[in-house]
N, C-alpha and C positions, 0 to 999 in steps of 0.2 A: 504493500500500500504506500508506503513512504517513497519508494523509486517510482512508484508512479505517479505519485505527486512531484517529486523534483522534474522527470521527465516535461510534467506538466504544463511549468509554472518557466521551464526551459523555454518550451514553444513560445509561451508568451513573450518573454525576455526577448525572443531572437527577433516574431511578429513588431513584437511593439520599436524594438530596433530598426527592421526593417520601414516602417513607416514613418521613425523620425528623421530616418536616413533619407529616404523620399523626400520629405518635407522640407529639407535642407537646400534639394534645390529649388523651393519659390520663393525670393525674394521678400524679403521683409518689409525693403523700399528700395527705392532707385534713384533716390536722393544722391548718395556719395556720386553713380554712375551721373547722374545726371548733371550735377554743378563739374563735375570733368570735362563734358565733352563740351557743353556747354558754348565755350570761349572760339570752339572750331565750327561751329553750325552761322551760316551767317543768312539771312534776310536780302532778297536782291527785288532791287521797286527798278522799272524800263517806261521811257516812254517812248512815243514817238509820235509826228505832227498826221493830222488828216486835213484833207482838203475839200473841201466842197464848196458848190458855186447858188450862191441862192438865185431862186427865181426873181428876173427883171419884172416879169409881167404877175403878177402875185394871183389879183384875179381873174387871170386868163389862163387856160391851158389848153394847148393842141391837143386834139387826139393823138394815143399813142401809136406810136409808129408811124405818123406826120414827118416827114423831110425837114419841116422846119422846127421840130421840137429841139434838133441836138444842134440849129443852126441862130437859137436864140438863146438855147442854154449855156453859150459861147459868152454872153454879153454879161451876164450872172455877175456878181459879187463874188471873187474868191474867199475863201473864209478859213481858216485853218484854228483847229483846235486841237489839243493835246488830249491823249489816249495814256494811259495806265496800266501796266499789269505787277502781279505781285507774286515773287518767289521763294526758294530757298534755294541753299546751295551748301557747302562745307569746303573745307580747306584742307589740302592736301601734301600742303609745300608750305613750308618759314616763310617763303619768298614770299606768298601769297597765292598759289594756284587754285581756284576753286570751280568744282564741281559742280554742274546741276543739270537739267533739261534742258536740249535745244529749244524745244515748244515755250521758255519761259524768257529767253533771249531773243527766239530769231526777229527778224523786222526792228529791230529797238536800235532806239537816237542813240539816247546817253543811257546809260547802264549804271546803277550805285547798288554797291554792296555796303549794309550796314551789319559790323562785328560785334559780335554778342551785347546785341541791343543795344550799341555807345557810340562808338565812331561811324563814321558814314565816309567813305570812298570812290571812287570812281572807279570804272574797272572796263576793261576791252577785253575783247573775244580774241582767245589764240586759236580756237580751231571749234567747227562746231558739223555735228553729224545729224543730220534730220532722220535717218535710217533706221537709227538708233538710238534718237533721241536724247544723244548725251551735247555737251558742250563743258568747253573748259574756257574759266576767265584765270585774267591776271587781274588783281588790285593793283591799282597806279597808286603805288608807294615806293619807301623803301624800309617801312616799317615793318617787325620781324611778327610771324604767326604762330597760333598753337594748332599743328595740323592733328589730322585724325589718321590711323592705317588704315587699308582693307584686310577684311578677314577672308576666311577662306570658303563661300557660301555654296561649296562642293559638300560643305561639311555641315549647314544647318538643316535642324529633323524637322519634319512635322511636328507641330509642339512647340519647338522651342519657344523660350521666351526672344521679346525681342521690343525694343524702344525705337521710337520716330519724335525726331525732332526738326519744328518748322516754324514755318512763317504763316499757321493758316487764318486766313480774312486779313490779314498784316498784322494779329496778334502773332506777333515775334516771339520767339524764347516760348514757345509750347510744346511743352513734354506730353506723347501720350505711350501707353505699352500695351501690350498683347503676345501673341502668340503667330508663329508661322502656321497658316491656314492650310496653304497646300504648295506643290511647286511646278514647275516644267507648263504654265498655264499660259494659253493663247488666247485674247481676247481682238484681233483683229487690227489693231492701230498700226503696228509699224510692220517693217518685213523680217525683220528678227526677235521672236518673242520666246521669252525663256522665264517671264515671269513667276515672281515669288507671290504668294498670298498671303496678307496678314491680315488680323484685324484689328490693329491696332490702328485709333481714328487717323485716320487719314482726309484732308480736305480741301479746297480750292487755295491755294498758295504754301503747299506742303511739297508739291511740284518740286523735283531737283534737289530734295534734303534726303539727310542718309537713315539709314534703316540701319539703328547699332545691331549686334549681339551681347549678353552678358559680358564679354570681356572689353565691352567699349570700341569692338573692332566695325568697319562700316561694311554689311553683307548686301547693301542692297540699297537701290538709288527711288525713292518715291516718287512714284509717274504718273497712275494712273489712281482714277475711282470708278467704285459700280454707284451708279445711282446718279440721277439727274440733279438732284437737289443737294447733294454732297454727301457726307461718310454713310453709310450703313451696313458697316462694319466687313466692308471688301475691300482692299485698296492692294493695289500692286506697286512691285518695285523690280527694277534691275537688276538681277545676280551680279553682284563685285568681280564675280569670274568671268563676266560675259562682258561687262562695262572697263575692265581694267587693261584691255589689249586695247582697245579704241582710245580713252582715256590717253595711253602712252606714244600713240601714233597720234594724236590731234596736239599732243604738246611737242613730240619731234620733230612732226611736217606739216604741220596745221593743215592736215585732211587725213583720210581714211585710207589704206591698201590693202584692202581685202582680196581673200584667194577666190581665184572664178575656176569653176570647173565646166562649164558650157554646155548644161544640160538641161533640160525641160524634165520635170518630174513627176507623178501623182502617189496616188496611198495603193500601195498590195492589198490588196480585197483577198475576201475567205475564198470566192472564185476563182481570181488571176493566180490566186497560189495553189489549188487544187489544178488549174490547165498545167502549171508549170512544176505541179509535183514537188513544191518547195512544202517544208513540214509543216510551216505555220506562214499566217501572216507576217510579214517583218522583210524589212529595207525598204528602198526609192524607187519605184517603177520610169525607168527612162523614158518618156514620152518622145523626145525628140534629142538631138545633137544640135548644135551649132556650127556654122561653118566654121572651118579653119580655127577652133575651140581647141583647148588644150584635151578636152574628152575624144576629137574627133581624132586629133595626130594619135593619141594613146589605142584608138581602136575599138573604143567603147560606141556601142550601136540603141538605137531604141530596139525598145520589146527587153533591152539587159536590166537585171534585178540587181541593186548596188546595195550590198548586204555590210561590206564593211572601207571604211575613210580612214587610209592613217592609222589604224589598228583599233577605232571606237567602232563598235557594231552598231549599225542604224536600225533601232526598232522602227520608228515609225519616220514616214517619209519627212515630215516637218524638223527632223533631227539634222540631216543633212547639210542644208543649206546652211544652218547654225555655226556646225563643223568646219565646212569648208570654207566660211568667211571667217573665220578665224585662225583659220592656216597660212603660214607664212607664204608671200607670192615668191615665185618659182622655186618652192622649192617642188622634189621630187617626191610623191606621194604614192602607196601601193593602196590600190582599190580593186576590193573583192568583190564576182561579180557573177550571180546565178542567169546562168545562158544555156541553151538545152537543155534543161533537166543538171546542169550540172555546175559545180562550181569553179571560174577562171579568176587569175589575177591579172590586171593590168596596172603600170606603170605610169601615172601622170604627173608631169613639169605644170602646177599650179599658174594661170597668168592674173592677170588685175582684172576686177570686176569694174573698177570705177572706167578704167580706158578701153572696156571692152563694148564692142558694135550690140551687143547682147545688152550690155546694163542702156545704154543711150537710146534702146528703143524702147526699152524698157522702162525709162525712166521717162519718156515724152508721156505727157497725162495723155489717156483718151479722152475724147469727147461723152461727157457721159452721156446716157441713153434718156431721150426726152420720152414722157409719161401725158397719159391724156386725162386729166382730171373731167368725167366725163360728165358730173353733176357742179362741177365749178365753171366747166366748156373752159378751162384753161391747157395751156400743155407748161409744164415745170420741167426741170431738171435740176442734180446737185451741184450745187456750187463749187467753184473746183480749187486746189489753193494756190494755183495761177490767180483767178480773179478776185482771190482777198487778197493778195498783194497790190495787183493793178488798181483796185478801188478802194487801198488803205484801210482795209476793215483789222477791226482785232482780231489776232493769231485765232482764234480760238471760234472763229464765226462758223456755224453750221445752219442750214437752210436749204429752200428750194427757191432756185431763179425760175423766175416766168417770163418762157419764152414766146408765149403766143395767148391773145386773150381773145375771143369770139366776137363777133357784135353781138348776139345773145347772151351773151354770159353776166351772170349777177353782178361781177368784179367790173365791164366794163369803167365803168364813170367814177369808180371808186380806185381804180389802182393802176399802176402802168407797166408798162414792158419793162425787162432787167428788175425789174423788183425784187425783194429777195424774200422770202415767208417766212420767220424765223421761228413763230409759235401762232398754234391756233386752240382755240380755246383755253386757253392759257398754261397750254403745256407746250413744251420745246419740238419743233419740227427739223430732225436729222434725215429724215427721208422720204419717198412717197407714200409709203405705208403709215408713217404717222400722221401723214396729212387725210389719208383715204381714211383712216380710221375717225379721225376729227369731224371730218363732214360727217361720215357711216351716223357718229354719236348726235350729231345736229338735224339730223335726217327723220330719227327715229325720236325725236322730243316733241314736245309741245311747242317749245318758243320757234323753232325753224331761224333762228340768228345765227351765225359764226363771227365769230371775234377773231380776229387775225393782228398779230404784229409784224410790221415790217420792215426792212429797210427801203427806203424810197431809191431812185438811179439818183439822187442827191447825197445817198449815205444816212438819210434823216430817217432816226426813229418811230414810225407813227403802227397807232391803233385806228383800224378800220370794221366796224360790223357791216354786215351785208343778209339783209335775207336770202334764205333758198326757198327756191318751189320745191 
């Protein structure tokens, strides 16, 4: 009886150990953590000038797409007004090298970085990647910083803890923490996506701040949010591992040199691998080659399954492209490759993606595809980020241009051609389907009203309702 009470009283001993042992890793506070890093997270406010021409004839307007509307809008009042946006950033370098999203720089006059909420700086762009969404500033000083490392975010779990600190709403110096949500997550914004998930809040000017780990190391660059109104509880960041070879090429040569393999890709289906007798799904299905491509000297053909890059096995086709833009350009690369039923290796000399005839066409925007709103009698399309540049809109504009208005239609006498739809019923319009669904919702009510915001071909913000039949 007595051994089996010690036995007992043991399990508990070793349980209750075990659990306080557990407990030890959640934080008590992240105070110490937080007044550290603190001094290296820095607040970055951009502005830049817009232009617009007010109307000469105030109570007069041509019909739209009159010859003489854009031959009077000529005589207009230039008007220029200052635009704002707000970000974060962190520091990387004494010297002052800091870190953030291209999305919170590009298009920007003057650039000030303010450090740990005190000094305020001026700072220029050494190099900046839209692809990838990173950009690196210098502070115009020659005053000395407290930088922050990168950690190793090969190596953060599921779970982990993990702190974000930013600039969100332009409250500066805002600590929030959580946990890594999930990883390896694509939600469609750039062409490299390897995102972290946290949920730790994340919010509208948190853009370009770092994502610690416990050891105060930066695993991840804060970019994105889920939700239109800001945090609820999803926000993404850029693996350090995936941002820190870009990072070192945009401070060596102020651009990017990515490796191109000059292939057209899609996903291995449970079918195309059952035709080709491969075990499972997994690798890059070659859709096509590229002329005179480093894949095409190497011998690599479409219909080839590209199972492994450099000695990393491609599970799924979106791994690839990842891979290969982060291999150094020329060098010599072995790519494994399921052909017949069976498995070959070939040899490829990596070339540049940025100088390749492949990225340049690639890179020219399509025209997007115009849509017939058939109960508005409008035709829209998305706006593209050629023309927020050309018409000085803020980085961040999403809408539908209207390209064509009916003489029947509701909008006639209320709206004009190049318009842009930015919300309707007072929610955000990013595409035709928001917008179908907006009418769908005014269609099937009592009032038969829609509320529309827009921007006018002046840039001017205006609310318009309009009845439907």
């Amino acid at each position: 009886m007595i051994k089996l009470k010690t036995v007992f009283f043991s399990l508990i001993f070793i349980l209750s150990f075990s659990i306080k042992s557990n407990a030890q890793n959640i934080p008590s506070s992240f105070a110490d953590l937080a007044e550290k890093l603190m001094p290296s997270v820095v607040n970055i406010s951009t502005t830049q000038t817009i232009v617009t021409r007010s109307n000469p004839f105030p109570n007069f307007q041509f019909p739209p797409g009159s010859p003489f509307e854009d031959m009077f809008k000529e005589f207009g009042t230039p008007q220029e007004r200052q635009t704002s946006a707000l970000g974060s950033g962190f520091i990387i370098d004494e010297k002052g090298i800091v870190v953030t999203n291209n999305h919170v720089i590009e298009g920007a006059e003057d650039i000030v970085v303010q450090v740990n909420g005190e000094k305020k700086f001026k700072a220029k762009v050494i190099g900046a990647d839209p692809l990838s969404d990173i950009a690196v500033l210098k502070i115009q000083t020659k005053e000395e910083f407290t930088p922050v490392k990168f950690g190793d975010s090969d190596k953060a779990r599921i779970g982990d803890w993990v702190i974000a600190i930013g600039n969100p709403f332009g409250l500066g110096g805002t600590v929030t923490s959580g946990i890594i949500s999930a990883r390896n997550r694509s939600i469609g914004l750039s062409r490299y996506e390897d995102y972290i998930q946290t949920d730790a809040s994340i919010n509208s000017g948190n853009s370009g701040g770092p994502l610690f780990d416990m050891k105060g190391d930066v695993i991840g660059i804060n970019t994105a949010i889920l939700g239109r109104s800001g945090n609820v509880g999803i926000g993404f960041s850029i693996p350090s591992n995936s941002a820190k070879p870009i990072i070192n090429q945009l401070i060596e040569f102020g651009e990017t040199k990515r490796g191109w393999l000059g292939v057209r890709i899609q996903d291995v289906t449970k079918e195309i691998a059952d035709v080709e007798k491969l075990d499972e799904p997994r690798g890059a299905l070659v859709a096509s080659v590229a002329p005179n491509s480093p894949s095409e000297k190497a011998g690599v053909k479409a219909g080839d399954i590209i199972l492994e890059f450099n000695g990393e096995k491609i599970g799924e086709m979106k791994e690839l492209p990842i891979i290969v833009a982060r291999t150094e350009v020329g060098k010599k690369v072995k790519v494994k490759i399921w052909r017949n039923k069976k498995e070959i290796e070939k040899n490829v000399i990596l070339g540049r993606l940025e100088t390749s005839e492949d990225f340049k066409v690639a890179d020219q925007e399509k025209k997007p595809l115009e849509t017939k709103i058939d109960e508005l009698k409008i035709t829209v399309r998305e706006i593209t980020s050629e023309e927020i540049k050309s018409r000085k809109l803020p980085n961040q504009t999403k809408g539908l241009v209207i390209t064509n208005i009916e003489d029947n239609s509701p909008l006639k006498n209320s709206i004009e051609l190049e318009s842009i739809i930015l919300e309707a019923q007072k929610k955000k319009v990013r595409n035709v389907n928001d917008l179908k669904q907006a009418v769908k919702q005014v269609l099937n009510s009592n009032q038969k009203t829609i509320l529309l915001v827009i921007f006018n071909s002046e840039n001017q913000r205006r609310y318009i309702g309009v009845k439907l039949d």
